[in-house]
SEDOSE-420121 format. One record per residue: x, y, z of N, C-alpha, C, O in turn; chain; residue in one letter; residue number from 1. Coordinates in nm, 3 decimals. Each point is the difference from the previous one (the first is absolute). Layout:
residues N
+---------+---------+---------+---------+---------+---------+---------+---------+---------+---------+---------+---------+---+---+-----+
!      nx !      ny !      nz !     cax !     cay !     caz !      cx !      cy !      cz !      ox !      oy !      oz ! c ! r !   k !
+---------+---------+---------+---------+---------+---------+---------+---------+---------+---------+---------+---------+---+---+-----+
!       X !       Y !       Z !       X !       Y !       Z !       X !       Y !       Z !       X !       Y !       Z ! A ! a ! NUM !
...
+---------+---------+---------+---------+---------+---------+---------+---------+---------+---------+---------+---------+---+---+-----+
//
This chain:
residues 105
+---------+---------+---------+---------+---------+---------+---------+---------+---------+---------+---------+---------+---+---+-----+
!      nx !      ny !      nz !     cax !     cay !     caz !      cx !      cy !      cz !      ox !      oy !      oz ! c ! r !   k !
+---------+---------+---------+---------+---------+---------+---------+---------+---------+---------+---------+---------+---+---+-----+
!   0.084 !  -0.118 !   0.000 !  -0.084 !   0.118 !   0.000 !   0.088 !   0.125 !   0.000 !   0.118 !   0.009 !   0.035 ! A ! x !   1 !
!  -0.198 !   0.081 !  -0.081 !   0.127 !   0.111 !  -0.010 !  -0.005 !   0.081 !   0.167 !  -0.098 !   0.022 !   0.071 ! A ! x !   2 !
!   0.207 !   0.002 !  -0.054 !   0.029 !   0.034 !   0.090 !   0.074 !  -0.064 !   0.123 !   0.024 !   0.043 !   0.113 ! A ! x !   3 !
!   0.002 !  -0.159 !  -0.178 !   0.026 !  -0.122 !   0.084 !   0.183 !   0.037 !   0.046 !   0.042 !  -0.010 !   0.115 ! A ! x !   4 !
!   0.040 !   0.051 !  -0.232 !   0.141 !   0.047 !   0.034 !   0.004 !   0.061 !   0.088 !   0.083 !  -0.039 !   0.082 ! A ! x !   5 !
!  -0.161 !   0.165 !  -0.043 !   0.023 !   0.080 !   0.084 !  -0.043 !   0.024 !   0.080 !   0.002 !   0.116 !   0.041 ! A ! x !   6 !
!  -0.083 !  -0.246 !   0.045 !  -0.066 !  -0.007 !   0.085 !   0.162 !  -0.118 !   0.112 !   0.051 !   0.004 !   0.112 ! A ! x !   7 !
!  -0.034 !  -0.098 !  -0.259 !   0.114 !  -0.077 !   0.080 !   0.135 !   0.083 !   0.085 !   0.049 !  -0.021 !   0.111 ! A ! x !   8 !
!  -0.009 !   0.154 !  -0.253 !   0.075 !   0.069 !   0.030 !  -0.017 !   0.114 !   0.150 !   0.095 !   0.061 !   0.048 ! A ! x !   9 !
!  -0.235 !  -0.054 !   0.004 !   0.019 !   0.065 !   0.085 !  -0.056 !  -0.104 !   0.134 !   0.000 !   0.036 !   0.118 ! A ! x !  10 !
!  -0.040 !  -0.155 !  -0.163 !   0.064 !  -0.085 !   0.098 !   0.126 !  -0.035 !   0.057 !   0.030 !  -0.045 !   0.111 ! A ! x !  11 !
!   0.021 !   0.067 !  -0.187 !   0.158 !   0.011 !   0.005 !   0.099 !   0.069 !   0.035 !   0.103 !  -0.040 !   0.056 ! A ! x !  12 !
!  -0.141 !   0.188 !  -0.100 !   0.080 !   0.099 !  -0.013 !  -0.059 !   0.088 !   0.141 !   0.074 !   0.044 !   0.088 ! A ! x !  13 !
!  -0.222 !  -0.032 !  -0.091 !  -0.121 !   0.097 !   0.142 !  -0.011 !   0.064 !  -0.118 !   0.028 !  -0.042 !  -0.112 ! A ! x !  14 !
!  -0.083 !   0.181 !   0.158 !  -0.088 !   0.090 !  -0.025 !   0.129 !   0.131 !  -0.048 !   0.105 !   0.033 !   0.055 ! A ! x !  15 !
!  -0.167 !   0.010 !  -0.164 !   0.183 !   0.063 !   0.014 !  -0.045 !   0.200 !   0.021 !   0.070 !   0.085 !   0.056 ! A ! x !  16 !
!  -0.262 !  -0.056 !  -0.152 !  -0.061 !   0.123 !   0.031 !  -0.098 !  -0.035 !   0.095 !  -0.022 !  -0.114 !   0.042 ! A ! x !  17 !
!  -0.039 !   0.227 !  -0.008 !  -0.115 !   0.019 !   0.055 !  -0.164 !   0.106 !  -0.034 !   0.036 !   0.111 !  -0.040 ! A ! x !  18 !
!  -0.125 !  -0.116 !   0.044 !  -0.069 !   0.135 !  -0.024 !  -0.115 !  -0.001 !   0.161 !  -0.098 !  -0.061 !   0.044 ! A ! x !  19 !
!   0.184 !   0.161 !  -0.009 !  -0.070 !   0.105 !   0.086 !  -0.107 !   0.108 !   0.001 !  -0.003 !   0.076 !  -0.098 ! A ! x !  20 !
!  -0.079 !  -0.061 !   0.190 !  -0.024 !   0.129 !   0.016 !   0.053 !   0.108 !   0.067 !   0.063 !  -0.032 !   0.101 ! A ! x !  21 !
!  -0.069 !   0.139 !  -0.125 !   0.022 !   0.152 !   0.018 !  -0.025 !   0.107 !   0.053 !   0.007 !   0.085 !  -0.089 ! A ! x !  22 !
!  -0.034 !  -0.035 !   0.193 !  -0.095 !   0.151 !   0.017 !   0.128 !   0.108 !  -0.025 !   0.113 !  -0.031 !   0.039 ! A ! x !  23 !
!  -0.129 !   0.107 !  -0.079 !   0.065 !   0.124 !  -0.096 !   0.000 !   0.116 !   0.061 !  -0.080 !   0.064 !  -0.069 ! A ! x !  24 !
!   0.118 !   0.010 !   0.159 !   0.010 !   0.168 !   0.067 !  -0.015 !   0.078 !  -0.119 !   0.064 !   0.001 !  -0.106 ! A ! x !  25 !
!  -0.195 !   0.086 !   0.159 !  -0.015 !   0.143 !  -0.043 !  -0.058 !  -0.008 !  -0.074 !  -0.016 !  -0.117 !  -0.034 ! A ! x !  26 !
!  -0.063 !   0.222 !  -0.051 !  -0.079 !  -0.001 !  -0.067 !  -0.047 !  -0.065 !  -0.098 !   0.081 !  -0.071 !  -0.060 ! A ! x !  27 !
!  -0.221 !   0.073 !   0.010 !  -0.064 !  -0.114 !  -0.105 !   0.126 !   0.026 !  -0.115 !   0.047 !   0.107 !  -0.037 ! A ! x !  28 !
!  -0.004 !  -0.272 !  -0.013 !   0.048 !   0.062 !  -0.138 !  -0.093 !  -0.065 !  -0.122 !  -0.118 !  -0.037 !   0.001 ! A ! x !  29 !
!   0.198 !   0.038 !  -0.086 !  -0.093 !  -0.066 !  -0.133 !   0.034 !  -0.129 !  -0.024 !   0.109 !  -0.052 !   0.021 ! A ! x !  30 !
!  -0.248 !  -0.020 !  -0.085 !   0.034 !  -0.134 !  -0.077 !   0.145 !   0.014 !  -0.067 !   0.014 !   0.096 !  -0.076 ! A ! x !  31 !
!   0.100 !  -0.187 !   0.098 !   0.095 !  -0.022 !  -0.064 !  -0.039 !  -0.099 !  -0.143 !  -0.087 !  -0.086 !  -0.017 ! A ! x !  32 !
!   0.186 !   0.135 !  -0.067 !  -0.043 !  -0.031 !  -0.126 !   0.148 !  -0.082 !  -0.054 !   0.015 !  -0.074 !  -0.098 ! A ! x !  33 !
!   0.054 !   0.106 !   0.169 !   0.163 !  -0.091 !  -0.005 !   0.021 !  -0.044 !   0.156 !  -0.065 !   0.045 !   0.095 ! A ! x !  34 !
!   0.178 !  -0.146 !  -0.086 !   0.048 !  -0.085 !   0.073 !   0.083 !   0.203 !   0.070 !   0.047 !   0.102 !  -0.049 ! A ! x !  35 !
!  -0.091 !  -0.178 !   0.225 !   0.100 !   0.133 !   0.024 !   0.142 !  -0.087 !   0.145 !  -0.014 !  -0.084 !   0.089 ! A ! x !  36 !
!   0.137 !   0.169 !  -0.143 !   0.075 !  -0.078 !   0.069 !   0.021 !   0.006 !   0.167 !  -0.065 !   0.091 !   0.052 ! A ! x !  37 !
!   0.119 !  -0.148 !   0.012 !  -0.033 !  -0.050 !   0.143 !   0.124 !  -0.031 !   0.081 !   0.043 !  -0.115 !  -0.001 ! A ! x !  38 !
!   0.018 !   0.208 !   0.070 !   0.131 !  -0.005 !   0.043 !  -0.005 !  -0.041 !   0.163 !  -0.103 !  -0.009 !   0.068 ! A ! x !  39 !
!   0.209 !  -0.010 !  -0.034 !   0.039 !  -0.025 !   0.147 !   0.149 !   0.044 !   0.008 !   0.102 !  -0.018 !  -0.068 ! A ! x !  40 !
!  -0.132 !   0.077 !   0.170 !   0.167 !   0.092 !   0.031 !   0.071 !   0.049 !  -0.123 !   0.118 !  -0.024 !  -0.024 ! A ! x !  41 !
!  -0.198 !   0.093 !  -0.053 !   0.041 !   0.042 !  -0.153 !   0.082 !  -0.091 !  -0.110 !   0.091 !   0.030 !  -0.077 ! A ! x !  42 !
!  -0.190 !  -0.203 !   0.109 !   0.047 !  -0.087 !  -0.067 !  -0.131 !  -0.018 !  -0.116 !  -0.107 !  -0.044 !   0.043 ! A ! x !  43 !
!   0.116 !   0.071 !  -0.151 !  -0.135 !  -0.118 !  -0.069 !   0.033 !  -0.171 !   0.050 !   0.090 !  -0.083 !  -0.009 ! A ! x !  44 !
!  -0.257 !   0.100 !   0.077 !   0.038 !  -0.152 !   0.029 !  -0.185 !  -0.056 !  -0.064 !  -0.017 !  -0.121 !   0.008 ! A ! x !  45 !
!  -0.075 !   0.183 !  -0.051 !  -0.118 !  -0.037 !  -0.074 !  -0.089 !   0.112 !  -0.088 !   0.052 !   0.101 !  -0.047 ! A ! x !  46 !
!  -0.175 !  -0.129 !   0.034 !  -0.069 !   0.048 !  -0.046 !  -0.172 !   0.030 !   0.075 !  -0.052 !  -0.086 !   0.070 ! A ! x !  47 !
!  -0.019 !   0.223 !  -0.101 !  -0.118 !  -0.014 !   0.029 !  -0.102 !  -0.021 !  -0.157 !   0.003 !   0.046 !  -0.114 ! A ! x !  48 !
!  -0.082 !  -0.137 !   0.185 !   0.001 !  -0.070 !  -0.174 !  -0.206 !   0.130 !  -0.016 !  -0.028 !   0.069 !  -0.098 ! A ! x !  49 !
!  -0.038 !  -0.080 !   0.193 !  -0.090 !   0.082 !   0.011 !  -0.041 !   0.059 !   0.072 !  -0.007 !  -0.072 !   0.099 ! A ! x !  50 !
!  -0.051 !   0.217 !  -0.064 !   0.015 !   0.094 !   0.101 !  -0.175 !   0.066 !  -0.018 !  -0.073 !   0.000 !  -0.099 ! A ! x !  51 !
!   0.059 !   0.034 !   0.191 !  -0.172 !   0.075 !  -0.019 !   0.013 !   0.027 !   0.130 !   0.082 !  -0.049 !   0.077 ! A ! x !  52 !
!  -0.217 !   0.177 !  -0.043 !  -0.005 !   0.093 !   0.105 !  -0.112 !  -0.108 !   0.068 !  -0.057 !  -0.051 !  -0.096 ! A ! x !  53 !
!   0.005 !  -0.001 !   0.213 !  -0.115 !  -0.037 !   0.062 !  -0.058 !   0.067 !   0.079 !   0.058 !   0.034 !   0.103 ! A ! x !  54 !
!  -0.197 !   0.004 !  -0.129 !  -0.061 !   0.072 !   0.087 !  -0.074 !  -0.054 !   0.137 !  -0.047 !   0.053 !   0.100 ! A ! x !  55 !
!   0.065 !  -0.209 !  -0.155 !  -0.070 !  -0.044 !   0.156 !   0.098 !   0.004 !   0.096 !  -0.016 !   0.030 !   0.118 ! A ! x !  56 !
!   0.172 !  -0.076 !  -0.201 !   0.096 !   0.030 !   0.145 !   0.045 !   0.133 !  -0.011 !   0.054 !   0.019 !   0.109 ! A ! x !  57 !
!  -0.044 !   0.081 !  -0.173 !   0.050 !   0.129 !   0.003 !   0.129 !   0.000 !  -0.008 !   0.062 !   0.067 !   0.083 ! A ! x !  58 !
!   0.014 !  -0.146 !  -0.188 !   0.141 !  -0.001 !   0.009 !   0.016 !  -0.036 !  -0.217 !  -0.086 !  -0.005 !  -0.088 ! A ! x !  59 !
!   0.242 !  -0.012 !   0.086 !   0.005 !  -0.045 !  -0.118 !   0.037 !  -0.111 !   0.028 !   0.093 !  -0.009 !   0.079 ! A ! x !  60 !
!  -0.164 !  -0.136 !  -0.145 !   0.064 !  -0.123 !   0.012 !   0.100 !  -0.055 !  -0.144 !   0.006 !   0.053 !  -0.112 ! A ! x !  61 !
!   0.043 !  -0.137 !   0.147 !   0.032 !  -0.016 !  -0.150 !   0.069 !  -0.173 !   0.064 !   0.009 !  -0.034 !   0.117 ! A ! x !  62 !
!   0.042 !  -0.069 !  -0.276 !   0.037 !  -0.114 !  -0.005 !   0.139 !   0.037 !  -0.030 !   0.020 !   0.072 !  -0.098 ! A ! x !  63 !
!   0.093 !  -0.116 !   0.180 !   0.154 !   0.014 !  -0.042 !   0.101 !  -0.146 !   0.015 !   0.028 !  -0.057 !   0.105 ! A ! x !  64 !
!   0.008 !   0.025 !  -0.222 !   0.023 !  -0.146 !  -0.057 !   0.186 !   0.057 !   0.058 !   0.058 !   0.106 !  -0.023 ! A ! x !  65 !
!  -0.013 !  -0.221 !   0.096 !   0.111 !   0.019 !   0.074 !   0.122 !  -0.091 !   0.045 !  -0.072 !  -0.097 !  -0.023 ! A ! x !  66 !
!   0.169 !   0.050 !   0.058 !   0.066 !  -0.132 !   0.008 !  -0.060 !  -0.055 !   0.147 !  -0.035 !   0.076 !   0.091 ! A ! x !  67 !
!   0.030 !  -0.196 !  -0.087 !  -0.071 !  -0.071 !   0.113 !   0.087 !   0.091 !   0.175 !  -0.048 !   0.057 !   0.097 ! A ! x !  68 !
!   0.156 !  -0.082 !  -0.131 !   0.058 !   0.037 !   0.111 !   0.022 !   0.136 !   0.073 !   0.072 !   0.034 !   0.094 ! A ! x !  69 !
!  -0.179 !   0.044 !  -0.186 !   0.008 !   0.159 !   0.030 !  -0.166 !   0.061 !  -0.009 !  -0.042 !   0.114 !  -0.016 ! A ! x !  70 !
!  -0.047 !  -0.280 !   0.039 !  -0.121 !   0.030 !  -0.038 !  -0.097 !  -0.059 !   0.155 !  -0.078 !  -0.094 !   0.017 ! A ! x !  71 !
!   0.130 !   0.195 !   0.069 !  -0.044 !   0.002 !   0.138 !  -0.143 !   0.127 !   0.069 !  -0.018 !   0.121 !   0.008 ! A ! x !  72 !
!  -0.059 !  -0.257 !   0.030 !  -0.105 !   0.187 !   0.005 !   0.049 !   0.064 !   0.118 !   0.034 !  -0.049 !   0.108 ! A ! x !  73 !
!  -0.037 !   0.196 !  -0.156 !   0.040 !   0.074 !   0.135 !   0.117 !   0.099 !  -0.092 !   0.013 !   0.123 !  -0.002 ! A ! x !  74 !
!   0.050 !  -0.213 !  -0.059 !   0.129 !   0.100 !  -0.039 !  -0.014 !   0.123 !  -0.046 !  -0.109 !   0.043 !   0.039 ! A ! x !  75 !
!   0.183 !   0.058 !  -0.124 !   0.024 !   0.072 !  -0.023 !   0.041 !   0.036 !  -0.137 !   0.113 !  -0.040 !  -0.025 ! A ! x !  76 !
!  -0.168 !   0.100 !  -0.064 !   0.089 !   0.025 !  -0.144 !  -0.090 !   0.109 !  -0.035 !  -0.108 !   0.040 !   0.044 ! A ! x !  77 !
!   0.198 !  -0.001 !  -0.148 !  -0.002 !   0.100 !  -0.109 !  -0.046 !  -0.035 !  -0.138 !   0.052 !  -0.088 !  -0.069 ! A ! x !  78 !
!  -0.169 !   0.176 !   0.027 !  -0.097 !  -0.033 !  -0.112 !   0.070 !   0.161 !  -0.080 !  -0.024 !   0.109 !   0.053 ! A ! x !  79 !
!   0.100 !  -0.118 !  -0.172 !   0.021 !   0.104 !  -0.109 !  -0.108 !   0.009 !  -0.075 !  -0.003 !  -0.074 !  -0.098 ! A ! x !  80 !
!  -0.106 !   0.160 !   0.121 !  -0.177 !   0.054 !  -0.028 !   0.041 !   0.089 !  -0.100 !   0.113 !   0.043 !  -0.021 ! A ! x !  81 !
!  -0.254 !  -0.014 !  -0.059 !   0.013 !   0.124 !  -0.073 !   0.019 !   0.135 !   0.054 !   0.044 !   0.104 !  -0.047 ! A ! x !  82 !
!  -0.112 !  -0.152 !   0.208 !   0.014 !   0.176 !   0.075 !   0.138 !  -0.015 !   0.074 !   0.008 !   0.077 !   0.095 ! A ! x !  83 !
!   0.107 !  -0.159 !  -0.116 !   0.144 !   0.000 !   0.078 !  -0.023 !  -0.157 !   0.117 !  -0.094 !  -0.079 !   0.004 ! A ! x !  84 !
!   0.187 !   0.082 !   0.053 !  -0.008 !  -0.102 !   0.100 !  -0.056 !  -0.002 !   0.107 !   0.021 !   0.090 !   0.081 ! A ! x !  85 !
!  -0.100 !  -0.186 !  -0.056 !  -0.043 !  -0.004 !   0.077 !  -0.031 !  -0.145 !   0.111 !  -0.034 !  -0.110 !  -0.045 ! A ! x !  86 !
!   0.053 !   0.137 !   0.186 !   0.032 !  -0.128 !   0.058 !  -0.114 !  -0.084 !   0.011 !  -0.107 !   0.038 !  -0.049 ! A ! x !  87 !
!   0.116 !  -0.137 !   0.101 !  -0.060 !  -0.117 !  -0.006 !  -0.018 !  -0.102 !   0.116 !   0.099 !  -0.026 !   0.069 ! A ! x !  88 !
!  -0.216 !  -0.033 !  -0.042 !   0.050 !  -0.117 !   0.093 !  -0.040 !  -0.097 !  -0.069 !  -0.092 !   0.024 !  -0.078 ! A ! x !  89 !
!   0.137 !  -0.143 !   0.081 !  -0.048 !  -0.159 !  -0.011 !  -0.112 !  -0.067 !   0.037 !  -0.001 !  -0.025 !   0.121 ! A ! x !  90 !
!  -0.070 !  -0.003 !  -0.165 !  -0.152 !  -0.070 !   0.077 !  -0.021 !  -0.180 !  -0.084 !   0.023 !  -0.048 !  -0.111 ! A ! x !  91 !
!  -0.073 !   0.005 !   0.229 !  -0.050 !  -0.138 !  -0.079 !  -0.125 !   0.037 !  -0.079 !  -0.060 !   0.101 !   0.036 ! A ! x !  92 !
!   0.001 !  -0.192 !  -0.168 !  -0.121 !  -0.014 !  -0.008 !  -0.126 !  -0.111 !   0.042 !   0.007 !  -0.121 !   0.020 ! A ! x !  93 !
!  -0.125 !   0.215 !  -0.015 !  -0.018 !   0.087 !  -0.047 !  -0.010 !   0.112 !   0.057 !   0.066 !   0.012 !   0.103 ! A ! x !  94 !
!  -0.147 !   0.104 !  -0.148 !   0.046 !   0.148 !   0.063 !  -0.172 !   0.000 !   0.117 !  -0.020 !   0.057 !   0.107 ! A ! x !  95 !
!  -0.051 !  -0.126 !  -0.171 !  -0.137 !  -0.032 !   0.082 !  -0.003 !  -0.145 !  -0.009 !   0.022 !  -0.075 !  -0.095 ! A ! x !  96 !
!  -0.061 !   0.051 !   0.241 !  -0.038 !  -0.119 !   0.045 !  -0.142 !  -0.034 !  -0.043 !  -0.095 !   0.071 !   0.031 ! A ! x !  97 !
!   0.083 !  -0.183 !  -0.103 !  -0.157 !  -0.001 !  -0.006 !  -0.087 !  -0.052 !   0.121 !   0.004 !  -0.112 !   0.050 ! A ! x !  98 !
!  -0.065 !   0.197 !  -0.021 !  -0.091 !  -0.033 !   0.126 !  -0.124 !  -0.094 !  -0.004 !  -0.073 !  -0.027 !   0.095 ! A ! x !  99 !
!   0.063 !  -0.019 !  -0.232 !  -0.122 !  -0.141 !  -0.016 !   0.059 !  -0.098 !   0.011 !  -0.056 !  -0.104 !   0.034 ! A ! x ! 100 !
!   0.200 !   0.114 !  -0.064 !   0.069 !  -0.145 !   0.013 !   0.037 !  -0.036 !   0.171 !  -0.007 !  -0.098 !   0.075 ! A ! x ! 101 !
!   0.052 !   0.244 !  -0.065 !   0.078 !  -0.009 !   0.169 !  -0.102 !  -0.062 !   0.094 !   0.039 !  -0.075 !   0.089 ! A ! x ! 102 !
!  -0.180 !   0.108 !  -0.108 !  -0.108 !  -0.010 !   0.077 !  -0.091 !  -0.143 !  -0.018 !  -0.109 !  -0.030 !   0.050 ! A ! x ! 103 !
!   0.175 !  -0.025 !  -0.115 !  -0.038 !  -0.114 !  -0.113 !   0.095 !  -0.098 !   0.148 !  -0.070 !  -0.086 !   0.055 ! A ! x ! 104 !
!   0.157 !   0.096 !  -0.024 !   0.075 !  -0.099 !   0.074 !  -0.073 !  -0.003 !   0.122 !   0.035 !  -0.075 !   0.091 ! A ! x ! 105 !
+---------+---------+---------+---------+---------+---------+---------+---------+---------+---------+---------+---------+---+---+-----+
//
């Protein structure tokens, strides 16, 4: 089946990215329309692959695709935005808990 190599290979090898969530400081920005880059200690070390403003949480969230070992929620990085840089924390997903499922247990 396809997909079968690289399922062995990361039996093998682990997990080598990750994709995270994001909450974003400071003001709403815009739908990103390109990949924007994603530093740590003024290293490129990923990418934010999509970004949007949420109004139910009042923040900007976004998805940032990253190496496993630097893909910790809580941390810290730098998102290069259209409005300049801006910091970042790490979050697991998802960004809402669904409360029919939670309540479901």
């Amino acid at each position: 089946f396809i997909g079968k190599q690289a399922l062995k290979d990361i039996a093998r090898d682990g997990i080598r990215n990750r994709l995270l969530g994001a909450c974003i400081d400071g003001a709403p920005l815009p739908v990103n329309e390109h990949r924007w880059p994603v530093t740590v200690d003024g290293k490129a070390v990923g990418q934010l692959t999509s970004c949007c403003y949420s109004p139910t949480l009042q923040q900007n969230i976004a998805y940032i695709y990253l190496p496993a070992a630097l893909a910790t929620a809580g941390r810290r990085v730098t998102v290069q935005t259209v409005a300049g840089n801006r910091e970042a924390e790490l979050c697991e997903l998802p960004f809402v808990k669904n409360r029919a499922v939670d309540n479901a247990a």
